[in-house]
C-alpha positions as CSV (number, residue, x, y, z in Angstrom):
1,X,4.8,14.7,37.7
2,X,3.4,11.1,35.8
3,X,4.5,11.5,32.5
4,X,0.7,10.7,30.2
5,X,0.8,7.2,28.6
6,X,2.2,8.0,25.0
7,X,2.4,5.6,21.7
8,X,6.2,4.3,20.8
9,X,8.1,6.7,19.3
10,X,11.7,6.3,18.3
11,X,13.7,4.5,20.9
12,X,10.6,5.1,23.3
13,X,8.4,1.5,23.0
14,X,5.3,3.1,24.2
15,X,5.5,1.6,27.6
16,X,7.7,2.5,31.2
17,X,7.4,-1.6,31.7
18,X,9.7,-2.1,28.3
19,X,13.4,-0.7,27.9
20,X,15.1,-0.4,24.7
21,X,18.5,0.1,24.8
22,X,21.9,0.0,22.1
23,X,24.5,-1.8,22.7
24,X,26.7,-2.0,19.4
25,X,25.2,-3.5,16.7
26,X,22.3,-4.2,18.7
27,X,18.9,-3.3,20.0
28,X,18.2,-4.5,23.1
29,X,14.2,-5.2,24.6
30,X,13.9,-5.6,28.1
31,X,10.5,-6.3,29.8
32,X,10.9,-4.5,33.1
33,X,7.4,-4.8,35.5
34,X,8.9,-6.5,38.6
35,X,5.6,-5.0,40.5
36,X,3.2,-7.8,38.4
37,X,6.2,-10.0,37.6
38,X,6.5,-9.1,34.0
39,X,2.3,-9.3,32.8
40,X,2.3,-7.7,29.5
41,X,-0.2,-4.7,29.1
42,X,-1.9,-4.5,25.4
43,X,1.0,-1.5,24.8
44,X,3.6,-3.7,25.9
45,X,2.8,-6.3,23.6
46,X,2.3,-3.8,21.1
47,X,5.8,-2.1,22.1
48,X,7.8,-5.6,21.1
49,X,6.1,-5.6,18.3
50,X,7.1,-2.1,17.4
51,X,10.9,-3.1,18.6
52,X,11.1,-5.4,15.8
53,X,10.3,-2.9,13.0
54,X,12.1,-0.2,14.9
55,X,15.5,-2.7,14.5
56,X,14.1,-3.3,11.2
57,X,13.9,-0.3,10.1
58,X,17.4,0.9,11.6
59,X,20.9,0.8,9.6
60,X,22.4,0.9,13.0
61,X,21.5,-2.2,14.3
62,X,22.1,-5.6,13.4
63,X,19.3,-8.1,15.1
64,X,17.1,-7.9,18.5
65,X,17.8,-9.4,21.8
66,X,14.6,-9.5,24.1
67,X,14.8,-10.7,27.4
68,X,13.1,-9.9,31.2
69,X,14.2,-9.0,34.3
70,X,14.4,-10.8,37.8
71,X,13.7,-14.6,37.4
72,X,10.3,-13.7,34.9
73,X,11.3,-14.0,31.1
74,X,7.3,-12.9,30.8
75,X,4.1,-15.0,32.0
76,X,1.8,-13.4,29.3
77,X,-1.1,-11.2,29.5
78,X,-2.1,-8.6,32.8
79,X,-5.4,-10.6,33.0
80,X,-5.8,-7.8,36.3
81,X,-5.8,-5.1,33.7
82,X,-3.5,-3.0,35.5
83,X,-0.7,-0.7,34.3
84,X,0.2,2.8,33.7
85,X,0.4,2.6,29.7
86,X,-2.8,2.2,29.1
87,X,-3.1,4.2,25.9
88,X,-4.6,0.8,24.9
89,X,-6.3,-1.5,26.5
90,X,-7.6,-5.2,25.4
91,X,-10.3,-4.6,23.1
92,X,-8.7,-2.0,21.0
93,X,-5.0,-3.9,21.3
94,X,-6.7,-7.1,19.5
95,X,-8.2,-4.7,17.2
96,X,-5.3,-2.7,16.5
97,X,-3.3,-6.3,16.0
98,X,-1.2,-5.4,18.5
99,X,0.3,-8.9,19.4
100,X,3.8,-9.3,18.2
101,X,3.8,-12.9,17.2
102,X,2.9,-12.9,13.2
103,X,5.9,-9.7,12.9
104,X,8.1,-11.9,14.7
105,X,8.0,-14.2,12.6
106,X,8.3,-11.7,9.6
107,X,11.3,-10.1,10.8
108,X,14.3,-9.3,8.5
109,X,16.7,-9.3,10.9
110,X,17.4,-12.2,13.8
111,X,15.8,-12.2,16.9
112,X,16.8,-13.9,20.2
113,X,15.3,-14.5,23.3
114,X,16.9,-14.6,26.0
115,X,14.5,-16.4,28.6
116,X,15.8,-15.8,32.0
117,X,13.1,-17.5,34.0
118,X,9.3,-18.4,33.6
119,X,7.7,-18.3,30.2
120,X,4.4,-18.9,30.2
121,X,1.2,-18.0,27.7
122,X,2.4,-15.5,25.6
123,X,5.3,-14.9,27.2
124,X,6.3,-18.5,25.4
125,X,4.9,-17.2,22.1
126,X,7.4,-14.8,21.9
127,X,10.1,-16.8,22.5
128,X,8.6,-19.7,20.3
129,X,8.1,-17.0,16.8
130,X,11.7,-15.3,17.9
131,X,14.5,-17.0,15.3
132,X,16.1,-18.5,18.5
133,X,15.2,-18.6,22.1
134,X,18.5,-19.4,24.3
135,X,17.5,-20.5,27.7
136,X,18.6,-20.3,31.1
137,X,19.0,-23.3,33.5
138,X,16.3,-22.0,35.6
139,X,13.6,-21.1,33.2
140,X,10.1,-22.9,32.9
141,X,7.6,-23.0,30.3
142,X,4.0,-23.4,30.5
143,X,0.6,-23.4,28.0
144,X,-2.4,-22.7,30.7
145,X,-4.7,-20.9,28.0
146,X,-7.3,-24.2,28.2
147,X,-7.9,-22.9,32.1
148,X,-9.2,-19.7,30.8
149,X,-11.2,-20.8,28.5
150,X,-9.0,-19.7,25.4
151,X,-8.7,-21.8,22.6
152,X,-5.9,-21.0,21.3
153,X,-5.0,-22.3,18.4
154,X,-1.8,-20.4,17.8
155,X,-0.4,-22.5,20.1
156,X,-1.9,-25.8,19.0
157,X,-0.8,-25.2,14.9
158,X,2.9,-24.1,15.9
159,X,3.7,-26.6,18.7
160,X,2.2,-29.6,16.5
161,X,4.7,-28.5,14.2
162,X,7.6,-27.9,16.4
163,X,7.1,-30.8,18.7
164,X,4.2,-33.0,17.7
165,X,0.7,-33.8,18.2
166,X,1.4,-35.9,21.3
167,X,3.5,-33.2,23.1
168,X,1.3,-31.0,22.0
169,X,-1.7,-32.7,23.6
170,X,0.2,-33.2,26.7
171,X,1.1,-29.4,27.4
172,X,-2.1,-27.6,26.6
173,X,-4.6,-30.4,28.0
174,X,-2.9,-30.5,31.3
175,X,-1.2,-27.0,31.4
176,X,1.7,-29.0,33.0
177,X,5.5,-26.9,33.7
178,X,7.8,-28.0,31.6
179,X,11.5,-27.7,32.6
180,X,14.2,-26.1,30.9
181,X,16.1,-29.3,30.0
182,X,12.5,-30.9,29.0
183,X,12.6,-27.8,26.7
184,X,15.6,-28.5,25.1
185,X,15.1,-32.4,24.2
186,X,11.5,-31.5,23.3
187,X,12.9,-29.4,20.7
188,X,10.7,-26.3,21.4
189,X,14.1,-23.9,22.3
190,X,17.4,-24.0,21.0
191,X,20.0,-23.9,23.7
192,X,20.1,-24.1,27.7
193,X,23.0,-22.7,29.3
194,X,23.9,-22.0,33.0
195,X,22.1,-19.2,34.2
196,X,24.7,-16.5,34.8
197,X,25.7,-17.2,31.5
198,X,22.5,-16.4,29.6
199,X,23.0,-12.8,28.5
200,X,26.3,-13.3,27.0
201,X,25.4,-16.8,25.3
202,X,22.8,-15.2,23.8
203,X,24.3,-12.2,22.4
204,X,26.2,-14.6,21.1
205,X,24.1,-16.5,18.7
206,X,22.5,-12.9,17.9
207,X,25.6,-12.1,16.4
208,X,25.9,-15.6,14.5
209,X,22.8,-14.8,13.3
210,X,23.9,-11.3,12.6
211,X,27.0,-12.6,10.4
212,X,24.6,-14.7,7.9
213,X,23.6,-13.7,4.4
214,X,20.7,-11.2,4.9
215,X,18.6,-12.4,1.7
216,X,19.8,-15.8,1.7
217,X,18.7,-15.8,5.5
218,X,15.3,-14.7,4.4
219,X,15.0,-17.4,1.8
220,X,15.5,-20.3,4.9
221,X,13.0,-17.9,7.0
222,X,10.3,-17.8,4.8
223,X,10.6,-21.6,3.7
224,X,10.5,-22.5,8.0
225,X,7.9,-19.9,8.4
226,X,5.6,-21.4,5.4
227,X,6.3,-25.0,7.4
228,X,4.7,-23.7,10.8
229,X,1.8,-22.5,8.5
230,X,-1.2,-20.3,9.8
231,X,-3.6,-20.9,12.6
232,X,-7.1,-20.6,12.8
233,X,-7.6,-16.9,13.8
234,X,-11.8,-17.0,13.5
235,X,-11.7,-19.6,15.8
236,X,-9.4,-18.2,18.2
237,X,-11.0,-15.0,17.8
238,X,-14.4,-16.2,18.3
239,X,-13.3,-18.2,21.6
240,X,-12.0,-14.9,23.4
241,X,-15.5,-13.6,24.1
242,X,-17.1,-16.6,24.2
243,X,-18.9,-17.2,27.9
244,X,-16.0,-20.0,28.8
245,X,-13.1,-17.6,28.3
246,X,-15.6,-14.8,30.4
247,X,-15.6,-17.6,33.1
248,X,-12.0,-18.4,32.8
249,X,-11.1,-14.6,33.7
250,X,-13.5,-14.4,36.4
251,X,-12.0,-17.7,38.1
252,X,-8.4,-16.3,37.7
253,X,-9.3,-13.1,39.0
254,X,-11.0,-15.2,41.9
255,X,-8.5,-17.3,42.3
256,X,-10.5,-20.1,42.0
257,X,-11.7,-23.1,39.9
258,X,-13.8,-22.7,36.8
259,X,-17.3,-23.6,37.0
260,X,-17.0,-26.3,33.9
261,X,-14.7,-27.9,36.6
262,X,-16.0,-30.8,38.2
263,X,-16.3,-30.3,42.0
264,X,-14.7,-33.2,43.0
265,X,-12.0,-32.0,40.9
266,X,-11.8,-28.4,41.9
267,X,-8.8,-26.9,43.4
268,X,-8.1,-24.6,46.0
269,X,-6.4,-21.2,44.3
270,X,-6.4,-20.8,40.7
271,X,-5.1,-23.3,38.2
């Protein structure tokens, strides 16, 4: 018998596609949806988000590790809808402020992602508000909100910061893959590593992390965090029902071209 779709609750993150697990002095998020290659449902966005608070909020554990499973760190939203969780879906999620970023970047205790593979939309938003992201080898990164129709402006504030304007303009206007070593000398992750060694490099920096001064390390994190500043949420909010984002999520459902696309421009297959 299907166990109903249930809010977090403890270790429980509100989701079958998230694991939480203990090991030692830390808690452990895993994003486990081979089936749609790791698209995160409204819950499991809202599950990570819970995760930090839960590690937070726990005298047991030290700092949070999230990573994925397979060769998928996390591509970003189920823009199929699909999913067994859905005690939320999209409207309520965004109403509920169910995305994780803004607690990420609150949290009290260190955060690490471990990105094991492609890290795409807000896959990469995760791993860009965790304290560190360590990185395998193999991993890509990608910004293709501009193909569906999203302006994002989450994405423009913090990568101006992290990386520049021209960088900047260069990842979201051509929704180019970046590479794990372009990553790295870009500045917008921390450290690449072989993959097979991934899991335990990162733990390892976790527990660096772990070892600092807890209010002194709180001081540095408020100072970076007031540095990446704030976005322009009514913009971005206004943009998500706006017809050119409706259009955007009909061509990728389509697999298709937009319509503002040119058609001597138009692809075959989504972009």
């Amino acid at each position: 018998m299907t166990t109903p779709p249930r809010p977090p609750d403890g270790d429980w993150l509100g989701t079958p596609y998230l694991r939480f697990t203990r090991e030692k002095a830390f808690g452990v998020c895993t994003l486990d949806r081979p089936e749609a290659r790791n698209a995160m449902t409204p819950a499991m966005y809202f599950g990570i988000k819970y995760a930090v608070s839960h590690v937070d909020s726990d005298p047991d554990l030290a700092g949070l590790l999230i990573t994925g499973t397979g060769d998928v760190f996390a591509p970003g939203g189920d823009m199929g809808g699909g999913g067994a969780d859905n005690w939320l879906t999209f409207g309520s999620a965004l109403g509920m402020d169910a995305l994780p970023f803004d607690t990420l970047r609150q949290s009290a205790k260190p955060v690490v992602a471990a990105v094991n593979g492609l890290c795409q939309g807000g896959g990469l938003q995760i791993a860009l508000c965790a304290d560190m992201a360590v990185v395998s080898d193999r991993a890509t990164f990608r910004v293709p909100e501009l193909y569906r129709g999203i302006a994002d402006t989450y994405y423009s504030q913090m990568l101006a910061r992290l990386i520049g304007p021209v960088r900047t303009r260069d990842l979201m206007f051509t929704g180019r893959t970046l590479s794990a070593a372009e990553a790295l000398e870009w500045g917008m992750v921390a450290r690449v590593v072989p993959h097979d060694e991934l899991q335990d490099a990162a733990r390892e920096v976790l527990a660096q992390c772990c070892r600092t001064a807890p209010h002194a390390r709180s001081v540095i994190k408020a100072s970076l965090d007031s540095y990446v500043g704030l976005y322009d949420r009514i913009g971005m909010q206004a943009s998500l029902g706006a017809p050119e984002s409706i259009e955007g999520f009909l061509a990728f459902k389509e697999r298709r071209s937009p319509d503002w696309v040119h058609p001597d421009l138009r692809l075959d297959g989504r972009l």
